[in-house]
C-alpha positions as CSV (number, residue, x, y, z in Angstrom):
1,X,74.3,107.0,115.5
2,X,73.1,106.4,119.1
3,X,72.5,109.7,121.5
4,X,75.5,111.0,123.5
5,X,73.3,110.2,126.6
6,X,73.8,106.7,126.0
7,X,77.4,107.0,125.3
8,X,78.0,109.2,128.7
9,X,76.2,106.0,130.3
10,X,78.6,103.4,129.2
11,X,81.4,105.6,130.1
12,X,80.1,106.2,133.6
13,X,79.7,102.7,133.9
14,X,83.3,101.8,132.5
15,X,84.9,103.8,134.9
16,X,87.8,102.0,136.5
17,X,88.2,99.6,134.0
18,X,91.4,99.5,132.2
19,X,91.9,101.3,128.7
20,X,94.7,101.5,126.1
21,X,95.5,105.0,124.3
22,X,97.0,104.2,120.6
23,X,100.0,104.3,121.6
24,X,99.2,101.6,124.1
25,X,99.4,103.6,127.1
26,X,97.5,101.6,129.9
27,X,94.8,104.2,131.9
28,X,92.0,104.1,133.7
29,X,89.7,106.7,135.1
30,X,86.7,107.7,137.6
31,X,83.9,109.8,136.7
32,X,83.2,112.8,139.1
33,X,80.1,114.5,137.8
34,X,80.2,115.8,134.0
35,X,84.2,115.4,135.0
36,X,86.2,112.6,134.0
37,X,90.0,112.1,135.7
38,X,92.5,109.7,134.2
39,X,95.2,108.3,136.7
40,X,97.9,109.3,133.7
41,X,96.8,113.3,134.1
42,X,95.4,115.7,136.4
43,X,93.7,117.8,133.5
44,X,90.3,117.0,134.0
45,X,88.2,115.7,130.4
46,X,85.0,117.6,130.7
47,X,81.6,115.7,129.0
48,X,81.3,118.5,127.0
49,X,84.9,118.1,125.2
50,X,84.1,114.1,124.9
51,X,80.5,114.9,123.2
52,X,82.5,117.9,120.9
53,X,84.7,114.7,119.8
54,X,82.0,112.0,119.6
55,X,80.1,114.2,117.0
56,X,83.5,113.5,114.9
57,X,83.4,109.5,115.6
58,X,84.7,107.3,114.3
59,X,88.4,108.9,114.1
60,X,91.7,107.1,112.7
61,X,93.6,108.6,115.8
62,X,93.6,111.1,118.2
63,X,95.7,113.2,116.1
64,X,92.2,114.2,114.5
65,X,90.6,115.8,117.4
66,X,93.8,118.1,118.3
67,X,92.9,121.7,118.3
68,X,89.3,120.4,119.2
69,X,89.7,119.5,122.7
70,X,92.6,118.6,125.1
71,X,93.2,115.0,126.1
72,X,92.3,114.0,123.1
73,X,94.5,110.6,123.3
74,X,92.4,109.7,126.4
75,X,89.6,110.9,124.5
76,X,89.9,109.2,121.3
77,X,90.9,105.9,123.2
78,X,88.0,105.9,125.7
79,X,85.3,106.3,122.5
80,X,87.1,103.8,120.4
81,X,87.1,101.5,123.0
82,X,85.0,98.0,122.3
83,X,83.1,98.6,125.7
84,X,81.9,101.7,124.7
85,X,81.4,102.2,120.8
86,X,79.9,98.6,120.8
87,X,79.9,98.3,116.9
88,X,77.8,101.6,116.7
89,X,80.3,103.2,114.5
């Protein structure tokens, strides 16, 4: 499994791009610090919650990560994404 340092990196650099959550709900986000903001939701998704939920990839659904952290269709969509999993897991 590659470092969560790398991951954060491709997300950073994904930012803006468009993203699909299971349900195929079209998002995309910007990256404010350790602080990422969807334009579906005002909760912010910290990089601590994404790192608590990439130590569980690769998931089935988002359904896996509930209880764990919050936006976790957001999350589980943005870390399943081709751009950013890149056949690492």
């Amino acid at each position: 499994m590659i470092s969560f340092s790398e991951v954060w990196d491709r997300i950073v650099k994904s930012a803006g791009k468009v993203f699909y959550t299971k349900r195929q709900l079209k998002f995309t986000y910007e990256v404010k610090e350790d602080t990422l903001i969807t334009d579906r939701t005002e909760h912010p998704l910290t990089r601590r919650e994404i790192m608590a939920a990439y130590r569980h990839v690769p998931l089935e659904g988002s359904g896996e990560l509930t209880g764990l952290v919050r936006g976790e269709s957001y999350i589980w969509a943005i870390l399943h994404d081709k751009r950013i999993r890149q056949n690492d897991w």
